[in-house]
C-alpha positions in Angstrom: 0.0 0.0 0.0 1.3 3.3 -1.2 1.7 5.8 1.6 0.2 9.1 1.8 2.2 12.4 1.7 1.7 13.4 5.5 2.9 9.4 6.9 6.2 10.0 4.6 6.5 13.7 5.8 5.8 12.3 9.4 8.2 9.3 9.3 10.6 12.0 7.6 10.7 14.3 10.9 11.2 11.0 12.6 14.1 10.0 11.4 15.6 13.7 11.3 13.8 15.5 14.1 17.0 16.0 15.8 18.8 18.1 13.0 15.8 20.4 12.5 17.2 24.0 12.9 13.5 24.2 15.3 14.6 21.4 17.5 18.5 22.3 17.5 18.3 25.6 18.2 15.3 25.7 20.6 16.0 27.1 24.3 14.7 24.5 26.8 15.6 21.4 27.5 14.6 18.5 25.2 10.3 18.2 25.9 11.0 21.8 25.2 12.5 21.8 22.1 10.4 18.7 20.9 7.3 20.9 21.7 8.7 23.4 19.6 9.3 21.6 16.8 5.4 20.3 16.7 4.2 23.8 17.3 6.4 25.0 14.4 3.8 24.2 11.0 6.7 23.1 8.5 5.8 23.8 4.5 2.2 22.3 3.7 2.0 20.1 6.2 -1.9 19.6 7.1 -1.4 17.6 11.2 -2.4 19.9 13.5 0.4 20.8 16.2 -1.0 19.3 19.4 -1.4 16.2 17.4 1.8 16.2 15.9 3.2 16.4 19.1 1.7 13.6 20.6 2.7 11.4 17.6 6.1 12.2 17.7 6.4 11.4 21.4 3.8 8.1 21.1 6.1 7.1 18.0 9.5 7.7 19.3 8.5 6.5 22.6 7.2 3.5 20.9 10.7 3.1 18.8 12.7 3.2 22.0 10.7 0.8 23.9 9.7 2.8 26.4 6.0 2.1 27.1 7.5 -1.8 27.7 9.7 -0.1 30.6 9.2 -0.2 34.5 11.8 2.3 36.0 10.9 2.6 39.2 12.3 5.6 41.3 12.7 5.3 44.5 13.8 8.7 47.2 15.8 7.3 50.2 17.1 9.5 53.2 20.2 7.4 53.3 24.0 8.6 51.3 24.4 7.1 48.1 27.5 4.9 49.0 25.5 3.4 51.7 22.7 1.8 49.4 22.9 -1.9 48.6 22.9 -1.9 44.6 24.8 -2.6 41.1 26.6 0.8 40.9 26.4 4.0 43.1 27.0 7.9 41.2 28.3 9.9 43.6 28.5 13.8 43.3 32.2 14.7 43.6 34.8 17.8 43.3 37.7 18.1 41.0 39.8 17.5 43.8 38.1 14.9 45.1 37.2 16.0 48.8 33.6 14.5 48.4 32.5 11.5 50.8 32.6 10.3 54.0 36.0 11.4 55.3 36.7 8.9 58.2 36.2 6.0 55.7 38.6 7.6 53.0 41.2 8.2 55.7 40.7 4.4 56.5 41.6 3.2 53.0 44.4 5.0 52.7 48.0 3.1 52.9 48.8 3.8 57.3 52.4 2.0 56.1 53.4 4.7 53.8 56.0 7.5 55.4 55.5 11.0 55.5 57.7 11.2 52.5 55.8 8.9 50.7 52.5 10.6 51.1 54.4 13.8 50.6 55.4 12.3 46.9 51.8 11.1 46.4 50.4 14.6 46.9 52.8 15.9 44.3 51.9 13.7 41.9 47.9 14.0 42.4 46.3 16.0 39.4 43.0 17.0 40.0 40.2 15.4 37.6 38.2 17.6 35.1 34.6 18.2 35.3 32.4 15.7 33.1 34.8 12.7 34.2 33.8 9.4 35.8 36.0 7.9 38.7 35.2 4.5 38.8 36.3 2.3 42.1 35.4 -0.3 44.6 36.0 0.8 47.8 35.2 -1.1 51.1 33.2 1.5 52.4 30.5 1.8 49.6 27.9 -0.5 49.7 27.4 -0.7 45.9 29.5 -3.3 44.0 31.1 -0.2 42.2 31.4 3.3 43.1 31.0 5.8 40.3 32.5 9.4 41.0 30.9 11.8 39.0 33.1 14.9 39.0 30.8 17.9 38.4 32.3 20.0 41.1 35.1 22.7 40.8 35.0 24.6 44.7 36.5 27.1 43.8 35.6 28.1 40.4 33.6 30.8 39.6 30.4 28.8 39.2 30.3 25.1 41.1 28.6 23.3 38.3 25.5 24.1 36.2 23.1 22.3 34.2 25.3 21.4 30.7 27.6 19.9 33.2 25.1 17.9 34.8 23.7 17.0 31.5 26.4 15.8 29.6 28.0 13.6 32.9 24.4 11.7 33.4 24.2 11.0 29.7 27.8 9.5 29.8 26.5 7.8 32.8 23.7 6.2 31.1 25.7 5.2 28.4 28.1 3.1 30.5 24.8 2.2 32.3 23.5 0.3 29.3 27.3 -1.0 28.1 27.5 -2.8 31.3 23.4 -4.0 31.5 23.0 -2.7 35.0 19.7 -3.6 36.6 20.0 -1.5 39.8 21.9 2.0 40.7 21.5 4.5 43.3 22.5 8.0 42.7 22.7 11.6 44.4 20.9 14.5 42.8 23.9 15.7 41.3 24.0 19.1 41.4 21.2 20.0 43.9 23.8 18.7 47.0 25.3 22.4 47.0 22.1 24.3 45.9 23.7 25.0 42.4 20.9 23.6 40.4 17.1 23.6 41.6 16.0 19.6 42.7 13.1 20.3 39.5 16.3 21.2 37.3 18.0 17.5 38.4 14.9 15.5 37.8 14.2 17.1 34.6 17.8 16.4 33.1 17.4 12.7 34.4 13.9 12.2 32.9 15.2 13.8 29.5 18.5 11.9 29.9 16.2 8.3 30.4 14.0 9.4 27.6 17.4 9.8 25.3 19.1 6.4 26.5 15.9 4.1 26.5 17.0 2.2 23.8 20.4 0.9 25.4 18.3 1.1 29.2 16.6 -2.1 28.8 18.2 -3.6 32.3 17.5 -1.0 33.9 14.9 -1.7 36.8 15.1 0.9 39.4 17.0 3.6 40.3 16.9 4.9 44.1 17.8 8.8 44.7 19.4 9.6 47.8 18.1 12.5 49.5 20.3 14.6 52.5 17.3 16.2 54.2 13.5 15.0 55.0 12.7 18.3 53.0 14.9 17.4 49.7 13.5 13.5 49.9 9.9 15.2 49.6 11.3 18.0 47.2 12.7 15.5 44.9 9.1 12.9 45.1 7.6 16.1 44.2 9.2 17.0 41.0 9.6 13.4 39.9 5.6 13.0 40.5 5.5 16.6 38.5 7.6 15.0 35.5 6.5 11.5 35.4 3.0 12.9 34.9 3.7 15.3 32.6 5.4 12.9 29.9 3.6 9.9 31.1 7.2 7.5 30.1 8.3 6.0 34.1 6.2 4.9 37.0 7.2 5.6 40.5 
């Protein structure tokens, strides 16, 4: 059966949504520029915007097998490194002076001399922002510990959202590489009041949405929460975002 003009226009944008100049050079993050795109009427095209815009999220949604999914988020007063699951992402500085100090000082070498850990300090670089600092320590209850360095103390801004952005998609990736089924994770970025909790949970969402198609482990993901206020904070934007784009339970 020959297809009609509007299904090849449609499965056109599908396949290209991405490189239109309305998507790419949007402001907002990537529901945002997706909306824009739909509300943008390209050439002769007869769809209506609102219904554009719900195919192009039913279809894509559909392509990445999202509707099959069941993420389930889970808020937890408790630090990251103390939750029992595959991998833990832990919010760190350049120089690495996140975590829990008297269980760093622990693993550290008590044979070495003062000269040696004099030479070990002057051979310590400090990581860049957007790295991942993978390790196993005894104190982390995860079997792996990921340090995600989007900190820098004392630069002129702590982090920011592109930071943030680009680290949890790198993240994900590894994520699917390694088929993890369970991680717990801090939400980077909020820990120092640099990014709003609703900023966090709308990255991770868009950052989900983006990786589905290498996600299909994934099971749960806990959030650990530092105050009784954040751990409601956080449950509120997720319930905010979940509802709005209809892709996660929780």
């Amino acid at each position: 059966m020959k297809k009609g003009k509007n299904e090849k226009y449609f499965e056109d944008i599908m396949a290209n949504f991405k490189d239109y100049p309305e998507f790419q050079f949007s402001e907002g993050n990537f529901f945002d520029r997706l909306q824009n795109l739909a509300y943008f009427q390209i050439g002769d095209f007869q769809y209506p915007a609102h219904i554009l815009l719900h195919h192009l999220l039913e279809d894509y949604s559909e392509k990445l097998q999202i509707k099959q999914k069941n993420i389930t988020f889970s808020v937890v007063q408790t630090p990251v490194y103390k939750i029992k699951s595959d991998i833990a992402i832990m919010g760190q500085d350049i120089n690495r002076i996140v975590g829990p100090v008297e269980e760093m000082i622990e693993e550290t070498d008590s044979t070495n001399s003062i000269e040696d850990t004099i030479k070990l300090l002057e051979r310590f670089r400090p990581s860049k922002q957007g790295d991942i600092l993978v390790s196993n320590p005894s104190w982390c209850a995860a079997k792996c510990l990921w340090e995600a360095v989007i900190y820098h103390f004392e630069g002129k801004k702590m982090t920011n959202a592109k930071i943030v952005r680009s680290t949890l998609h790198n993240c994900f990736k590894k994520v699917g590489e390694l088929n993890i089924k369970c991680l717990s994770m801090d939400a980077l970025g909020t820990e120092f009041h640099s990014l709003s909790i609703q900023t966090f949970v709308d990255i991770l969402c868009e950052t989900l949405f983006l990786e589905a198609h290498n996600l299909n482990q994934l099971e749960e993901i806990f959030i650990s929460a530092k105050t009784e206020m954040a751990s409601k904070a956080i449950k509120k934007a997720i319930k905010k975002t979940l509802k709005m784009h209809c892709f996660y339970s929780h």
